[in-house]
C-alpha positions as a printed Julia matrix, in Angstrom:
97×3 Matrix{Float64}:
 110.14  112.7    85.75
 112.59  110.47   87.63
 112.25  106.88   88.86
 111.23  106.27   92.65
 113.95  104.17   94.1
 111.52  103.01   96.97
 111.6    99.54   99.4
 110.14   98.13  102.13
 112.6    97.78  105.33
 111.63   93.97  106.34
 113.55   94.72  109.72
 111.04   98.01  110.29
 108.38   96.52  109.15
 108.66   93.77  111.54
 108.99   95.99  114.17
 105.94   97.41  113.83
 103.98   94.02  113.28
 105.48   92.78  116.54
 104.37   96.07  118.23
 101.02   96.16  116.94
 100.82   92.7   117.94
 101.6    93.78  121.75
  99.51   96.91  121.93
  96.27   94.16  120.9
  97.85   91.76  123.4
  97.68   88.99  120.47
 100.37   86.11  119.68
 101.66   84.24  116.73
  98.71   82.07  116.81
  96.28   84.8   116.82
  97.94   85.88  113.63
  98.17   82.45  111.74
  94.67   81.75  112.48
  93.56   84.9   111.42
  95.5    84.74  108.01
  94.14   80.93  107.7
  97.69   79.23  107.96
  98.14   75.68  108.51
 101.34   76.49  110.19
 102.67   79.69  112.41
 105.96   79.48  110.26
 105.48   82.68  107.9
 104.34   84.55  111.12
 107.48   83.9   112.84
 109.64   84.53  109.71
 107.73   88.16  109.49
 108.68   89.0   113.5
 112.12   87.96  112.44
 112.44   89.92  109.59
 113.09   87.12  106.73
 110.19   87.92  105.03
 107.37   90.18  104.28
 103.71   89.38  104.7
 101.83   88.81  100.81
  99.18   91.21  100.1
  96.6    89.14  101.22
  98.08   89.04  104.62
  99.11   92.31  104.89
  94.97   93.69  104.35
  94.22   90.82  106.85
  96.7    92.85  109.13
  95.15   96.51  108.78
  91.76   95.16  109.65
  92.93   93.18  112.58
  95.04   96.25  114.08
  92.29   98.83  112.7
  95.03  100.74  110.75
  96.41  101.29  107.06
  98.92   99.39  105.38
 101.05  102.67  105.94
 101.23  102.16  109.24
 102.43   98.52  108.76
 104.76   98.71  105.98
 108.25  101.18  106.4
 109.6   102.42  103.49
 113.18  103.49  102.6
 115.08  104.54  100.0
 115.06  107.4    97.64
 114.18  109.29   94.34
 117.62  108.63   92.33
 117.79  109.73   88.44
 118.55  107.6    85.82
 121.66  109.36   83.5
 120.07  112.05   81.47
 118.95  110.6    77.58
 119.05  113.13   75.31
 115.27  114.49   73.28
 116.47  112.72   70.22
 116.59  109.22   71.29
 113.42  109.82   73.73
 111.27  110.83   70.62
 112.53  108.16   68.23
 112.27  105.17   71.08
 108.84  106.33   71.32
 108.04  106.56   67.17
 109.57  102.44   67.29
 112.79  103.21   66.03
């Protein structure tokens, strides 16, 4: 099997929070409260594509905008193999030696 090289586009993915955000009509407020921020500061910073919402936030997010984290989140990259290893050292790194 090879690796998954797989991210998440911060610059997508704010797209999409800032256009679920319009099609509900909601602002950055709406959002803080609703994630139970003191401050609006780590809404902004999502909108703006500086950072990604935690896990917490981001199941806060699919409920408010009735969707899947799928539909939040953009992925990018791609499957890219590590150099070939050959059988011998794959069976004795898994015996321990």
């Amino acid at each position: 099997m090879h690796p998954v090289d797989i991210r998440i586009s911060k610059s997508a993915t704010c797209r999409n929070i800032n256009r679920l955000m319009k099609e509900k009509g909601w602002g950055v407020h709406d959002l803080q409260e609703a994630c139970g921020f003191e401050q609006p500061q780590a809404v902004y910073k999502w909108l703006k594509g500086q950072s990604l919402p935690s896990i917490d936030s981001l199941l806060v997010l699919a409920r408010l905008f009735h969707t899947q984290l799928e539909d939040i989140l953009v992925f990018e990259g791609k499957i890219i193999p590590f150099p070939a290893e050959s059988k011998d050292s794959r069976s004795s790194a898994r015996r321990g030696a």
